[in-house]
Each structure stands twice: as C-alpha cells, then as structure tokens.
VMD Tcl script that builds the backbone (N, CA, C; Angstrom):
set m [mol new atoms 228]
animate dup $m
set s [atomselect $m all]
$s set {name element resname resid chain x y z} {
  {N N UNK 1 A 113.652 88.319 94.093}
  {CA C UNK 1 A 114.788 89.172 94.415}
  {C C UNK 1 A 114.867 89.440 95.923}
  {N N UNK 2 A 113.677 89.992 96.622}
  {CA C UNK 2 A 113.475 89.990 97.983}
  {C C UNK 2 A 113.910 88.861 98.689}
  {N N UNK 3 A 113.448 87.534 98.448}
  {CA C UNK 3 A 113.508 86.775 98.998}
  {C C UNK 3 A 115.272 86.070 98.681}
  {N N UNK 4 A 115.778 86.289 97.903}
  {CA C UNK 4 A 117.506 86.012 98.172}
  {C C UNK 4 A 118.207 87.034 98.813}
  {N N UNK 5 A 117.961 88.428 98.411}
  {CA C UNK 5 A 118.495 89.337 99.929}
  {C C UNK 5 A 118.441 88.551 101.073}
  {N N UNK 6 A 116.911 88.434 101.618}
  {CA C UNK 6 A 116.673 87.756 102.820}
  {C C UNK 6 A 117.460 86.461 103.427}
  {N N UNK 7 A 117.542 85.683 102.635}
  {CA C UNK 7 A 117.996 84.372 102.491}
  {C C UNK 7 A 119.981 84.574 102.804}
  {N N UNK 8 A 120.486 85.676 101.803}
  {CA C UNK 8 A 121.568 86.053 102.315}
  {C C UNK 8 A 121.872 86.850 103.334}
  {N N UNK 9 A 120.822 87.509 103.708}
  {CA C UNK 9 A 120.887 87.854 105.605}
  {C C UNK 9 A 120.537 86.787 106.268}
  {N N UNK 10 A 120.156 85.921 106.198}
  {CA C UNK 10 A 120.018 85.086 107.094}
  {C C UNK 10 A 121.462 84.189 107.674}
  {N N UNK 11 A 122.193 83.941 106.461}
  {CA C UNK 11 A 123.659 82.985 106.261}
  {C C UNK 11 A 124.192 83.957 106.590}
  {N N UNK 12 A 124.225 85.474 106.500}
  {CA C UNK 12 A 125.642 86.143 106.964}
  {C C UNK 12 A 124.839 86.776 108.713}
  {N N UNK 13 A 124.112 86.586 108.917}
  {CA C UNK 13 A 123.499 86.894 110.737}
  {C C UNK 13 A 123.345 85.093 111.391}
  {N N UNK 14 A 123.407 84.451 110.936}
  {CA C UNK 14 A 123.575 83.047 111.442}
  {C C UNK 14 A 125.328 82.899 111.861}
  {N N UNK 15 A 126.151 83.491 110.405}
  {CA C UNK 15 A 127.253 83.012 110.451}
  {C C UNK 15 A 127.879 83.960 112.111}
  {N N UNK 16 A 127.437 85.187 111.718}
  {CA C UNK 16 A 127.704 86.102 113.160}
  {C C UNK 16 A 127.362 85.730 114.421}
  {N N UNK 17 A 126.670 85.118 114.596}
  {CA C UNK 17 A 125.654 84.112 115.664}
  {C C UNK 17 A 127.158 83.527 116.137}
  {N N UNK 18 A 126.848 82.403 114.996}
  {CA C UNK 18 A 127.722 81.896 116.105}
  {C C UNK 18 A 129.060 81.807 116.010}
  {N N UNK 19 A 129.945 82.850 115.257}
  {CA C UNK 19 A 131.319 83.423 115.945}
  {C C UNK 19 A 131.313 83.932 116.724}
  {N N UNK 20 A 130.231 85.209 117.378}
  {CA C UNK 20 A 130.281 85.497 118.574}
  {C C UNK 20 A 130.067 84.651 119.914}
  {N N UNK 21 A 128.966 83.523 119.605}
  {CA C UNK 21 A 129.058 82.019 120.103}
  {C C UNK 21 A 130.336 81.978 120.588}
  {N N UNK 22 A 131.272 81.333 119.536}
  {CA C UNK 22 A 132.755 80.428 119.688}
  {C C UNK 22 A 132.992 81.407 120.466}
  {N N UNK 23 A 133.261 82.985 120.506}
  {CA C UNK 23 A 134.363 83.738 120.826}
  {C C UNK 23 A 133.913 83.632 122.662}
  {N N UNK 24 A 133.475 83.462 123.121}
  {CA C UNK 24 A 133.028 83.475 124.512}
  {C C UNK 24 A 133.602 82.486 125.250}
  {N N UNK 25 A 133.843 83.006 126.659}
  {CA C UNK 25 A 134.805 81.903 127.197}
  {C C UNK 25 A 134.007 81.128 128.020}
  {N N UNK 26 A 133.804 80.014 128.251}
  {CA C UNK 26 A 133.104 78.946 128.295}
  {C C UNK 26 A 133.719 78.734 130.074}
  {N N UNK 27 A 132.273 77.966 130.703}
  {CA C UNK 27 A 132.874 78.218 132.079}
  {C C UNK 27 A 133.140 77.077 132.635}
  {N N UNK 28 A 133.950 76.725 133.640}
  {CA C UNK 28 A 134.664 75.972 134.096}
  {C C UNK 28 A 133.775 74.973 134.849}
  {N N UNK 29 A 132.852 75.362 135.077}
  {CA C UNK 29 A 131.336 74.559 136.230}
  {C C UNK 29 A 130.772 73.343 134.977}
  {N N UNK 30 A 130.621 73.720 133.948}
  {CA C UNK 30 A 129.765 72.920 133.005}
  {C C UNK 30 A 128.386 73.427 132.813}
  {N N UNK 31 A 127.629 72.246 132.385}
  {CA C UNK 31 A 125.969 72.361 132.693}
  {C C UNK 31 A 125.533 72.964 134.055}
  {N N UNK 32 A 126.160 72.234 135.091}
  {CA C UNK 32 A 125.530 72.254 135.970}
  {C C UNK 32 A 125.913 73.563 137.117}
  {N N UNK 33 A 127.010 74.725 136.200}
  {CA C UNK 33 A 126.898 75.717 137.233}
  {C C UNK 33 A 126.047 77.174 137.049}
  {N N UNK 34 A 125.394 76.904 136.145}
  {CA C UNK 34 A 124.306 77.613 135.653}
  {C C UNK 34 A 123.063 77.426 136.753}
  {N N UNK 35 A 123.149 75.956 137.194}
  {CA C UNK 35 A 122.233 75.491 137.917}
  {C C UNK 35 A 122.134 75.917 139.374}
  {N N UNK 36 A 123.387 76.127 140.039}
  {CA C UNK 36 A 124.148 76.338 141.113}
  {C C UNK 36 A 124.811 77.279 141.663}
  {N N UNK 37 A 124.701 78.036 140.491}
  {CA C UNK 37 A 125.714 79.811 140.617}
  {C C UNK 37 A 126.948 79.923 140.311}
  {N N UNK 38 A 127.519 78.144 139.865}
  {CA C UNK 38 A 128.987 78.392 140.537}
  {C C UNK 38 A 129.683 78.999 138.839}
  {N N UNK 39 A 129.029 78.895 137.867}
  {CA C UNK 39 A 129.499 79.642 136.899}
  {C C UNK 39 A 129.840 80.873 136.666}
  {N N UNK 40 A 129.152 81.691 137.711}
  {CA C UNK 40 A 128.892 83.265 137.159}
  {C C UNK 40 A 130.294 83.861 138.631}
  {N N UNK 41 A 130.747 85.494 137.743}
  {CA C UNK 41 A 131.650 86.010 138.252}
  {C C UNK 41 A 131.506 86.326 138.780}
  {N N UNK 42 A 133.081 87.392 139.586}
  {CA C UNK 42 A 132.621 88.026 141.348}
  {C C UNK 42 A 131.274 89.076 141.584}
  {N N UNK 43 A 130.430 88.413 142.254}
  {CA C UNK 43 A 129.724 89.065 142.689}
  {C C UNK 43 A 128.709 89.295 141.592}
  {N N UNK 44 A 128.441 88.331 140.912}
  {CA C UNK 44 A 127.477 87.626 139.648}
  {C C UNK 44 A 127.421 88.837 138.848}
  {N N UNK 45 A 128.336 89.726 138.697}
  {CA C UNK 45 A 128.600 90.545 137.385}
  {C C UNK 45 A 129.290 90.306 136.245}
  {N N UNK 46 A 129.174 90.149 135.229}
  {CA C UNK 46 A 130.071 89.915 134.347}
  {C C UNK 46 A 130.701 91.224 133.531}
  {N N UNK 47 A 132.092 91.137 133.056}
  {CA C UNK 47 A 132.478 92.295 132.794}
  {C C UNK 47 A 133.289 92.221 131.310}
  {N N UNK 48 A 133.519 93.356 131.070}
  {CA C UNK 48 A 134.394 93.343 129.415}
  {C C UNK 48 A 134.138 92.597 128.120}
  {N N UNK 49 A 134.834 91.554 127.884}
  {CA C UNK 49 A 134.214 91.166 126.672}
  {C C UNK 49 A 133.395 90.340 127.002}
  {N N UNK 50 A 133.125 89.558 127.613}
  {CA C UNK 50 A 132.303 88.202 127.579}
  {C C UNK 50 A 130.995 88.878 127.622}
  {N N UNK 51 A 130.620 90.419 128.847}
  {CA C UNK 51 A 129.380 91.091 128.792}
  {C C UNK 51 A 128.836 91.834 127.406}
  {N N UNK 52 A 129.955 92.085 126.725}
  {CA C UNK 52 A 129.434 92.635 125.134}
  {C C UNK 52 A 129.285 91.548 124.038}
  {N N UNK 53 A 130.037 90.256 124.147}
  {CA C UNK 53 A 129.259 89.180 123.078}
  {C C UNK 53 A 128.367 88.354 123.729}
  {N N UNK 54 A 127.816 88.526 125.143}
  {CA C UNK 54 A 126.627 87.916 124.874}
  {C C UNK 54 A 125.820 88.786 124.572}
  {N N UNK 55 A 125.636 90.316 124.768}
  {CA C UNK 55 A 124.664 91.615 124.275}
  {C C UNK 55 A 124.584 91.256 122.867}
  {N N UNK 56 A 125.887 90.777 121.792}
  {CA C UNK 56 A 125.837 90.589 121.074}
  {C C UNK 56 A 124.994 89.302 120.015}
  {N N UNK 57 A 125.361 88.694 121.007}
  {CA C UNK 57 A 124.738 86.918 120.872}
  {C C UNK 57 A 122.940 87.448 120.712}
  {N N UNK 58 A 122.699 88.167 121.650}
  {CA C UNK 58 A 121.487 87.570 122.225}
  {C C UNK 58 A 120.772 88.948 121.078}
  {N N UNK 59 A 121.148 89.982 120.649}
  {CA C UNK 59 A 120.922 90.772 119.537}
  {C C UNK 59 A 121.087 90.340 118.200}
  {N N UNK 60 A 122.226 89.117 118.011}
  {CA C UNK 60 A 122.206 88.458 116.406}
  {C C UNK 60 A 121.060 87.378 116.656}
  {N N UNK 61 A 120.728 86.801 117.394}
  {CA C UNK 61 A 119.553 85.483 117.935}
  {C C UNK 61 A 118.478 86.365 117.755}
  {N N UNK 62 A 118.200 87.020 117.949}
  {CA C UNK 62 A 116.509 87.903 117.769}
  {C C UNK 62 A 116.634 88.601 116.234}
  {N N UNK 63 A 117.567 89.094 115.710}
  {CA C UNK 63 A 117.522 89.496 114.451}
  {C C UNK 63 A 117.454 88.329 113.332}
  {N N UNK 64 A 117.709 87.109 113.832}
  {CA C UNK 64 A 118.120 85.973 113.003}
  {C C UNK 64 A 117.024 85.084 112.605}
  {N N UNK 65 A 115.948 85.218 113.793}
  {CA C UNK 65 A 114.722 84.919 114.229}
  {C C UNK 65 A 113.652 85.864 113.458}
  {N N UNK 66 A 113.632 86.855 113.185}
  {CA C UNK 66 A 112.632 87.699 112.625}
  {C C UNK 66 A 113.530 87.401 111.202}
  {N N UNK 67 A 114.521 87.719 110.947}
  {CA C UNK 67 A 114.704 87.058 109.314}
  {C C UNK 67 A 114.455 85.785 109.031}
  {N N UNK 68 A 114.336 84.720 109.827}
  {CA C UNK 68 A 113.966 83.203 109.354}
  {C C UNK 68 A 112.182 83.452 108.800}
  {N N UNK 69 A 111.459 84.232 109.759}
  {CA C UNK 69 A 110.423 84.451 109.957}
  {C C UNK 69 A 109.849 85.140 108.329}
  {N N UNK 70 A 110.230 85.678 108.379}
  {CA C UNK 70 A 110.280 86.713 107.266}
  {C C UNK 70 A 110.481 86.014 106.080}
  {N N UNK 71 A 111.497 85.410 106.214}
  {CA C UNK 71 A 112.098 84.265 104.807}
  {C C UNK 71 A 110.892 82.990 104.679}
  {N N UNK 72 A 109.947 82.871 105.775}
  {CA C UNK 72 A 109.837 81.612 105.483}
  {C C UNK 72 A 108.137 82.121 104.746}
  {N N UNK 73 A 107.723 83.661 105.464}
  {CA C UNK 73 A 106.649 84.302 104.616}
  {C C UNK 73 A 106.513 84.629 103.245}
  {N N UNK 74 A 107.930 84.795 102.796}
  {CA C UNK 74 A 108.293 84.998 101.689}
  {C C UNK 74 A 108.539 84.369 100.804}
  {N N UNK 75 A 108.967 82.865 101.749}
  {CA C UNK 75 A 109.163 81.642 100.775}
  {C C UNK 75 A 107.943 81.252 100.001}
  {N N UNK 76 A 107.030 81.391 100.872}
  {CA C UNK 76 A 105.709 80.461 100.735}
  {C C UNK 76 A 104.384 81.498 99.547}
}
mol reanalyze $m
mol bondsrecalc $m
mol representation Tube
mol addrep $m
C-alpha cells in the first residue's frame, strides 16, 4: 500500500518537474551562454516568473529524488 502511494508521488512530482521545466523561457545564447554569461539578465539577476519556476524546478528535483529513493527502499 505504502509503496503505490509512493510510486504515485513520484509520477505526479516528476510530472510537475517538468511542466515547470517546459514553462521557462529558454535563452537565446544556447549551451554555450551559460558558459560565457551571455545568457543571464541585466545585471545577472533574474526576475518574476522565470526566478520562481526555477525555485520551483529545483524544489520538485530534490523532492523527486528523495521519493525515487524511498521507492526504490521500499521496492526492494
């Protein structure tokens, strides 16, 4: 029983993953302005939504991670 709860948090915090993923606006530099700076905004702050879904991103990625974790203790 535990272990299908788990299993269905995992598919509905995966699925959240990565809609907040898609929803982000993707930057004009590519790969390589991550590398270079030339991706990031004025004055390398980022603001409004793009700064709350990656808070978001990077909070469904660590919760998603301790439930795989969890699921796979449980599997076994």
């Amino acid at each position: 029983m535990l272990t299908t709860v788990v299993l269905i948090a995992v598919v509905v915090v995966g699925a959240a993953t990565v809609v907040s993923i898609l929803m982000q606006t993707g930057n004009v530099a590519g790969l390589m302005g991550g590398a270079s700076g030339l991706g990031q905004q004025t004055f390398g702050k980022k603001r409004g939504l793009d700064d709350l879904l990656e808070r978001v991103t990077m909070i469904l990625g660590g919760i998603l991670v301790v439930l795989i974790v969890v699921a796979d203790k449980l599997w076994r």
